[in-house]
N, C-alpha and C positions, 0 to 999 in steps of 0.2 A: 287174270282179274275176274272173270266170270266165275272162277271156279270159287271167289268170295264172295260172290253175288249167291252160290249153290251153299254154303255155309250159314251164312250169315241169316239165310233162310230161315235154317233150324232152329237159329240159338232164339227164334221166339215160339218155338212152338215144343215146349217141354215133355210132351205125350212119345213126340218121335225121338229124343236126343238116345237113348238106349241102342235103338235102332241105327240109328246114327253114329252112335259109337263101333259096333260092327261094320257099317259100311267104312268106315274110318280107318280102321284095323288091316282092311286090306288096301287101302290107299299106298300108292309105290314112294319109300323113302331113298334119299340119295345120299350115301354115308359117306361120302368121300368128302365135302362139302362142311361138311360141319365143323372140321379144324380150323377152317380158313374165317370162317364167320367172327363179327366185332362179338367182343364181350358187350355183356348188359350194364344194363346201372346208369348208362345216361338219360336227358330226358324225351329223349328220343327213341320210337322200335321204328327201324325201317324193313320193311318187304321186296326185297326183289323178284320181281313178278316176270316170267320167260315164258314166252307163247311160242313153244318148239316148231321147225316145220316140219316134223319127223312127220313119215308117211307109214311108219309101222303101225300094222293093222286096218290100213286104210283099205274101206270098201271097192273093189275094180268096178263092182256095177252103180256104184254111187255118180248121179248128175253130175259130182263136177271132176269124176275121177281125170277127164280130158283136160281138165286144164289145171287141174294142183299134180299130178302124177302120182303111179303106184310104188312101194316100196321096193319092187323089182326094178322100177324107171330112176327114182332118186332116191337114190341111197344116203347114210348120213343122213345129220341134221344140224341145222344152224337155229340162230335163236331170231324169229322172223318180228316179234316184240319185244323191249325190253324197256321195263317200268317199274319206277322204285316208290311204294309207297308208304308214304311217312305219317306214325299215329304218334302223337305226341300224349302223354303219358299225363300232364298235368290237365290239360284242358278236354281228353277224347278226342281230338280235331283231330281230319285226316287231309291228306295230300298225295298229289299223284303228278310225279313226274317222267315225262316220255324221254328215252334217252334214244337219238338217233341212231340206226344200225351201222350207216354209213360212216360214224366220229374216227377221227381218226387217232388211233395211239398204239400205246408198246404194248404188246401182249406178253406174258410170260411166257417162256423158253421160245421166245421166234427175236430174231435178230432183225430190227428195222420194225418202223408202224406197219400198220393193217387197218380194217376196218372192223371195230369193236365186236361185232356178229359174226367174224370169225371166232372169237375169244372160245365159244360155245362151243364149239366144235372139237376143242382140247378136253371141255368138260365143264359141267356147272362151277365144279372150284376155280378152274380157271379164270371165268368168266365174274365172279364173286374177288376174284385178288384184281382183277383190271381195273372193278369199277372202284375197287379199295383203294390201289395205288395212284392212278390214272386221276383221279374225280376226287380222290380223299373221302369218298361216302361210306361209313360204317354199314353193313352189309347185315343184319341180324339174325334173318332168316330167308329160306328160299323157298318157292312156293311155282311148280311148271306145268302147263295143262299141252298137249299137241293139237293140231288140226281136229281129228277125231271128238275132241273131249269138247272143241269148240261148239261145234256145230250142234251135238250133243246136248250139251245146256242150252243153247237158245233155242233149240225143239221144244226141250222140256218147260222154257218159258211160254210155250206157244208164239214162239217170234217176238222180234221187236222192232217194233216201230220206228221208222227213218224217215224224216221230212226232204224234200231236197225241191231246190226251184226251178228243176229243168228238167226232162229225162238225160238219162246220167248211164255211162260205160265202160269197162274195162275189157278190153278185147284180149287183155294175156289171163285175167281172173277169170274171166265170163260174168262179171257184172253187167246186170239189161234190167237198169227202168225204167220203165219206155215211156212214165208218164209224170210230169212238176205233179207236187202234191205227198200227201203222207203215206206208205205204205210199209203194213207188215212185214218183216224178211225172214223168211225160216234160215236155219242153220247152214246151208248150203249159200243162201243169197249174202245172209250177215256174212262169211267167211271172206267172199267175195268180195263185197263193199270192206274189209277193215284191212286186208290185202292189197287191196289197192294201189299202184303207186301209178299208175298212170287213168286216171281219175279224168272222166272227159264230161262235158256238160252240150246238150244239143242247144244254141241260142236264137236266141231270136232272129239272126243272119240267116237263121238256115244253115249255119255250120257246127261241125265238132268243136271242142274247145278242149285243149289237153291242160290239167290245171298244173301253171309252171310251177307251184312249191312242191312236188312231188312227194317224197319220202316225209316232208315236212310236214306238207295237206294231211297225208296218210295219218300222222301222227295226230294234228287235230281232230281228223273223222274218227280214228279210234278212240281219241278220250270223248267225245262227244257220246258214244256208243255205250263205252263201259258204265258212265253216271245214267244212261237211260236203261242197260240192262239192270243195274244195279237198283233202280227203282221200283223197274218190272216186280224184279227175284220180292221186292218189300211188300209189294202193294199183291202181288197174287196169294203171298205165305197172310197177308190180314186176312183175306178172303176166305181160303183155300187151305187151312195148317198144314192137311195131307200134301200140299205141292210139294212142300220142305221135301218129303222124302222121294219123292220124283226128282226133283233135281240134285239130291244128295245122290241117290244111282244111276244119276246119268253123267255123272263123275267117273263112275267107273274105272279102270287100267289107266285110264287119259292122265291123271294127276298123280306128282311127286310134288315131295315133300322134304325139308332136312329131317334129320333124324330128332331135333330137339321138338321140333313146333305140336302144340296141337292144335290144330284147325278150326275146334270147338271153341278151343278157349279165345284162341285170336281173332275168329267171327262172330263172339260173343264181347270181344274191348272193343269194337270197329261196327257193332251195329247201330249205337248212336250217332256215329260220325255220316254213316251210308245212308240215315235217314235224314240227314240234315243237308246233305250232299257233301261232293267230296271234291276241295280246288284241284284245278290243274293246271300243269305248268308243261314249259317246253323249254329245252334249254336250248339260250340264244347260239346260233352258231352259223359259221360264214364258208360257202363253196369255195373250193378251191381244186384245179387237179395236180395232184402230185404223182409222176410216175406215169401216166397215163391213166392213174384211176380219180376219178370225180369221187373227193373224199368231201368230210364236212373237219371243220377247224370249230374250236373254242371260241366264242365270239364277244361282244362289249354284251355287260350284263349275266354272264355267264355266273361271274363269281356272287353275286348276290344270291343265288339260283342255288347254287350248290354249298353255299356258307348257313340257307338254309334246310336244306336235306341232311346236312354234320350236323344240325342242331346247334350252331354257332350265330345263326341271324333271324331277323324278324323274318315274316313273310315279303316275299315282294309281290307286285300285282299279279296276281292271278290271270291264268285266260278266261277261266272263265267260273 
């Protein structure tokens, strides 16, 4: 999602888009992927948005190489976010919905559910037929940035800004705020904090506090994150036009692409919606363990949620 926050940049600052276009040119496409994608023509373009945890090319002397690992430590990649965002065509309005990693369903060619974040691991088309079949969500275009390309852009933003009312922890991320109050987070800290699944808050006891919605929390802290990077990316390109192309090459190898999209054009339908801010939703869903794995199930409200992501319903309340 940052890497539309890196886009969307450009598309107001006309002097660089040339420029732009060549960094563009070498942005990594993913051909396989594009068979599987909905046809156009409804009134809906959805984006599937995959924050890969691939560790290729990941720095070893980088601060947090000890606690994300090096490509030599984890190999493979699995899809550590995944979020579908929906421009609706008549009105510009955009949407953004987090799809838990944990959901449980059928994956193509594997016999029995799994947890959807494996889907990725067969391949973005894989992962594009799940949420098709699985969710019924027409799938338009794909759009993947990795670890690398994360941290990368919120540098290039000069960090961003996170409020939190406690000093706050992750002892498996290396998340450390040691102080309640607003602080900048460069790209190594953001990483951290959107990573998060065991998210702890120091309280007023004098003790740890690990926040029980886990993977859930996670999922709100990151859409809370993405609308404030994404405002950053607006409010430095007013300032700053030359930012645009700092965060266009700090996209660098990080981000793929399907074959049809262009980036320009898509962060140029989606810069009025990113200024206006962008709802976000979470789909309702209920714990359960099946098998010995603590999966997530489809839960009451789910279908209203996902009737409008197909472009078949109003909006329902938003989080936020």
């Amino acid at each position: 999602m940052l890497a539309v926050a890196a886009l969307v940049g450009i598309t107001g600052a006309t002097g660089l888009l040339i420029a732009a276009r060549k960094t563009i040119e070498s942005v990594g496409r993913v051909p396989d992927v594009g068979k599987h994608l909905s046809p156009g023509g409804s009134n809906i373009e959805n984006f599937l948005l995959v924050g890969s945890d691939s560790r290729a090319g990941a720095d070893p002397t980088s601060a947090d190489a000890g606690g994300i690992g090096t490509e030599d430590q984890v190999s493979g990649h699995r899809s550590d976010t995944i979020m579908i965002l929906r421009r609706d065509k008549s009105t510009g309005e955009a949407s953004l919905l987090s799809i838990p990693r944990d959901l449980w369903v059928q994956v193509p060619g594997h016999d029995g559910k799994r947890r959807i974040n494996s889907a990725f691991n067969d391949g973005p088309d894989v992962l594009v037929q799940t949420l098709q079949e699985q969710l019924g969500l027409p799938i338009h275009h794909y759009v993947e940035i990795d670890f690398s390309g994360f941290k990368s852009l919120v540098d290039a933003l000069g960090g961003v800004e996170v409020c939190v009312d406690y000093a706050t922890r992750d002892t498996n991320t290396g998340l450390n705020i040691t102080e309640p109050g607003c602080h900048v987070l460069d790209g190594v800290q953001a990483l951290a904090y959107a990573r998060s699944r065991h998210y702890e808050e120091f309280r007023e006891d004098g003790k740890w506090h690990e926040d029980p919605a886990s993977d859930l929390g996670r999922t709100k802290r990151q859409q809370q994150f993405v609308n404030l990077a994404l405002q950053k990316a607006l409010d430095r390109v007013k300032v700053d036009p030359f930012a645009a192309g700092r965060l266009v090459t700090a996209i660098g190898a990080s981000l793929r692409v399907d074959d049809e999209l262009d980036p320009i054009s898509a962060a140029s339908s989606l810069r009025t919606a990113v200024d206006a801010g962008i709802a976000t939703y979470s789909l309702p869903v209920v714990g359960k363990t099946i098998g010995g794995n603590a999966v997530l199930l489809l839960g009451d409200g789910s279908d209203s949620v996902l009737a409008y992501f197909r472009g078949q319903g109003p909006p329902p309340a938003a989080n936020g």
